[in-house]
N, C-alpha and C positions, 0 to 999 in steps of 0.2 A: 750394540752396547758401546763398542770402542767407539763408534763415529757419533756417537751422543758425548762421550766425555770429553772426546777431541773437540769438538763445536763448543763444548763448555770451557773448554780450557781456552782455547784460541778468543773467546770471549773474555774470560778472565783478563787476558793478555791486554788485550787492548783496553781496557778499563781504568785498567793501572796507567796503559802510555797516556791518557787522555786527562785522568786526574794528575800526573806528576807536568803536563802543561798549564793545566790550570790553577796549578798549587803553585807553580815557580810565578806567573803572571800575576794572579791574585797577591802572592807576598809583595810583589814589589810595585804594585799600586798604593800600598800604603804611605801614609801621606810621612814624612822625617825621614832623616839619615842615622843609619844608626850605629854607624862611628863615630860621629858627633855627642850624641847618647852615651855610648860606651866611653868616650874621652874625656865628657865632660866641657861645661865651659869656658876653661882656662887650656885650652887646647888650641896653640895654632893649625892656620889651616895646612900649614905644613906636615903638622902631624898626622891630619887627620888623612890625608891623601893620601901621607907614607902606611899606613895601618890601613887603609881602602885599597892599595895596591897588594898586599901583603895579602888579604884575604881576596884577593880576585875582582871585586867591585869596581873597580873603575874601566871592568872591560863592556863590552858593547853586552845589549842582553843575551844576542843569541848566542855568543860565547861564553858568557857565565853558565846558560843553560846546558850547553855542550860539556862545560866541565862539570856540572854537575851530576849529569847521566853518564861520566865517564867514572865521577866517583862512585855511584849506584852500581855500576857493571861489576865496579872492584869491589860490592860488599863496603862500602862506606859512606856512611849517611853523613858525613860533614862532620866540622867542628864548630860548638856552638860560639857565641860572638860573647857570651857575658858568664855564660859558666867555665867558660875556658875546656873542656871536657868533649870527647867526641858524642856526637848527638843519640847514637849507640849506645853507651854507655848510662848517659841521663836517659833515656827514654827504659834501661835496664832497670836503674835506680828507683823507679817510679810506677815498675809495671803489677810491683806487688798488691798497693791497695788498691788500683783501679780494675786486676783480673779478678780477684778475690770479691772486690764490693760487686762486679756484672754478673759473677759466676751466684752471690748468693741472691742477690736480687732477682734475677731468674729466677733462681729457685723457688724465690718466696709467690713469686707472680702466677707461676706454674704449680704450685697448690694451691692458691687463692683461685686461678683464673679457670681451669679445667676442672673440677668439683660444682663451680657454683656454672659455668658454661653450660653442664651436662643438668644440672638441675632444672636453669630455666629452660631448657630444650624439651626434657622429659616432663612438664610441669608447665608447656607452653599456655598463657594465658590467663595462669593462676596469679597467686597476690605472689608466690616464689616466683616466681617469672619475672611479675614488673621490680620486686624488690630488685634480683637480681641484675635487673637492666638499667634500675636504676643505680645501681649502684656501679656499676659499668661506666654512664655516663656521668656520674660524678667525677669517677677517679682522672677519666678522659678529661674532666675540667679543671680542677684543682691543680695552680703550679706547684712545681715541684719544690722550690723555694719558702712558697708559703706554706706547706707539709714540713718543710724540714724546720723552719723555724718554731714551728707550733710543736712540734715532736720534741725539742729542743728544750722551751721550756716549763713543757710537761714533764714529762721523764727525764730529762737533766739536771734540772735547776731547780724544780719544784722536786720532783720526788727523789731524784739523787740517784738513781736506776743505772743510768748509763753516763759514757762521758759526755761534754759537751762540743768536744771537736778534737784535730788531732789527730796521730795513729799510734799514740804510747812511746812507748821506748824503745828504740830500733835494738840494743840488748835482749829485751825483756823476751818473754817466750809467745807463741802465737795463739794463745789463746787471753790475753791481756788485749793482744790487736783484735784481733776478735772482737773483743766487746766496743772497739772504736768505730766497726763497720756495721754492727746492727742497727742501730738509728739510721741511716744512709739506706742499709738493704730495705731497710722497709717503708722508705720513704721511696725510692724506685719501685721497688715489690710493688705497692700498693698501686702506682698513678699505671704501671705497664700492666698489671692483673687486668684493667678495664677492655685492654685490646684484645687479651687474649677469652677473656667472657664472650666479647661479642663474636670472636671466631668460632670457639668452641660452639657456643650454641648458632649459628650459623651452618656449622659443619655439619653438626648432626641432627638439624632439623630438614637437610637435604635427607641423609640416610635413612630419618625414620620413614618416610614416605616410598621407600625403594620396597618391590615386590618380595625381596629375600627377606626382609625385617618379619610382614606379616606374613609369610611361608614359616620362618623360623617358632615366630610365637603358638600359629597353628599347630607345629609339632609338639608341640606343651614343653619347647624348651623354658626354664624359669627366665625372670623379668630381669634379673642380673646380668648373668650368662648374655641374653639379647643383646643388653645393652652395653656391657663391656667388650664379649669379642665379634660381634658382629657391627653394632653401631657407631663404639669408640673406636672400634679396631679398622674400620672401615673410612674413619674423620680424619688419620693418622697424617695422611697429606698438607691437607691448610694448617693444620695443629704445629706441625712439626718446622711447618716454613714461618709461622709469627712467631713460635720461639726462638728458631737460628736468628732472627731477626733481630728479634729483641734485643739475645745477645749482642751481638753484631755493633745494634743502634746504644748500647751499654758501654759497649767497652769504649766508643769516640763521643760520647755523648754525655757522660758525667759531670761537665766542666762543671754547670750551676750546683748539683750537689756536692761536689768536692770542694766546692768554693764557701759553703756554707759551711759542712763541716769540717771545713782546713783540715781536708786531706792533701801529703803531700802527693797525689795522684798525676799521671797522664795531665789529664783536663786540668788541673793546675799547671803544670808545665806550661801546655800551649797557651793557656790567658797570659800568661809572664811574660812567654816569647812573642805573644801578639804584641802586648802593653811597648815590650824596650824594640821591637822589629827585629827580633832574633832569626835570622830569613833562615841559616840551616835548621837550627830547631825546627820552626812552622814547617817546612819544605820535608824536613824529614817524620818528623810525626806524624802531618797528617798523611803523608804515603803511607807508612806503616799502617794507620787505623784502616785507611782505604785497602792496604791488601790483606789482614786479617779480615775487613768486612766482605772483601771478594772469597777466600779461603774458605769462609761460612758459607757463603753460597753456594760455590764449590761442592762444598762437604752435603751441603741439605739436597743438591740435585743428585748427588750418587745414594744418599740415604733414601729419595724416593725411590732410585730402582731396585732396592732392598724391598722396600715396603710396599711397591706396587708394581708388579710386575708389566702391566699393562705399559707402563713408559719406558722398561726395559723393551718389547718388544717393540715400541713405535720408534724407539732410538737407533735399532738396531735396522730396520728397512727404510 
């Protein structure tokens, strides 16, 4: 068990060193200066050197990079170039609607996705089956953009239901913001429900064919019972690693719907910080998303050895 989580973690580890080279490389390929940006162009080049000294940029990369990892070691993600604010801080400011919109999107995905998953599994080949599948590979096609905008002026504009964008009044109480994030959760909910369909009924169209299933129903256990704790309960694996996932690919993955409905989100942040070359921002955001998506991982390998013993014991020899 310890030399499973140990292998997972020292994995973790390097995941992180690998993407915080590739995030610092990747930002500074992009094409502008963004002291120049930030100064504007009534800006000697005097100036702008003096202010590229001052934030470290005029040194060679591998020492920019060095001090960056020295700032990482101390618990500090930089200071942003246009917010003025440490990158900390804005990425604090901004974690509310994008945890909140991944946290209920999931949710909505995972009652749509596992209900109709288990239906076309148990109902393989019926017109519930292809509806099901179909409608799987719908949601697999349809972007998410053009879901949000049709959602938008349906129930926004036309019928008056929800807002049209926004997250309300940062005053106001959390269930006014609320009503900013359902349009959004279900515009995620709906296009991620399709992956987790095809999981689901994947998963348990392996377990209905296993000898325990038809042993079980032979004993005149009822068709329920079967299928919830022996079939579902048996799927719990794959089920449970496209959800961490989902998550996971939710919370750094928003940018397009939070951009339709000007949320001020994460995924907004980083578009901003791509747009003016905000390089702590980028640098530090996307580390952050990348070790909360490793953390999920993390978290879903020690949840299988809860749920299936069988990897607790191959971990452990």
């Amino acid at each position: 068990m310890l030399r499973f989580l140990f292998a997972r973690l020292a994995g973790a580890v390097l995941v992180l060193v690998l993407v915080a080279v590739i995030v610092f490389i990747m930002s500074r390929l992009a094409a502008g200066d963004p002291i120049a940006l930030l100064l504007g162009d009534q800006a000697s080049i005097a100036d702008i050197e003096h202010v590229r000294a001052q934030y470290g940029l005029d040194q060679p990369l591998p020492t920019q990079f060095a001090l960056w990892v020295e700032q990482l070691l101390q618990g500090n993600l930089g200071q942003s170039l246009f917010l003025q604010q440490p990158v900390a801080q804005a990425l604090l400011d901004r974690a509310e609607p994008t945890l909140f919109l991944a946290i209920f999107a999931v949710g909505i995905a995972a009652l749509i996705g596992i209900p109709a998953g288990m239906a076309a599994a148990i109902w393989r080949g019926s017109a519930a089956d292809q509806a099901f599948s179909s409608l799987a590979m719908l949601g697999a096609s349809v972007p998410s953009f053009w879901l949000g905008l049709t959602l938008i002026q349906v129930f926004a504009v036309q019928l008056g239901w929800f807002p049209a964008s926004g997250y309300g009044d940062p005053s106001a109480g959390f269930s006014e913001r609320l009503g900013h994030l359902l349009l959004p959760a279900i515009v995620l909910g709906l296009v991620n429900s399709a992956l987790i369909i095809r999981f689901t009924r994947a998963a348990m169209l392996d377990i209905l064919g296993e000898d325990y299933v038809r042993t079980a129903r032979a004993k005149g256990l009822g068709e329920a019972t079967v299928m919830i704790k022996h079939v579902l309960g048996n799927s719990l694996v794959p089920i449970i690693t496209v959800l961490g996932l989902t998550m996971a690919v939710m919370i750094g993955g928003t940018v397009v719907t939070e951009t339709v409905f000007n949320l001020p989100g994460v995924g907004n942040l980083v578009v901003r910080a791509v747009l003016r070359r905000d390089y702590p921002v980028i640098q530090g955001t996307l580390l952050v998303i990348a070790a909360i998506y490793v953390f999920i991982n993390f978290s879903i390998d020690i949840i299988y050895t809860l749920v299936d013993p069988r990897i607790r014991l191959e971990g452990s020899t």
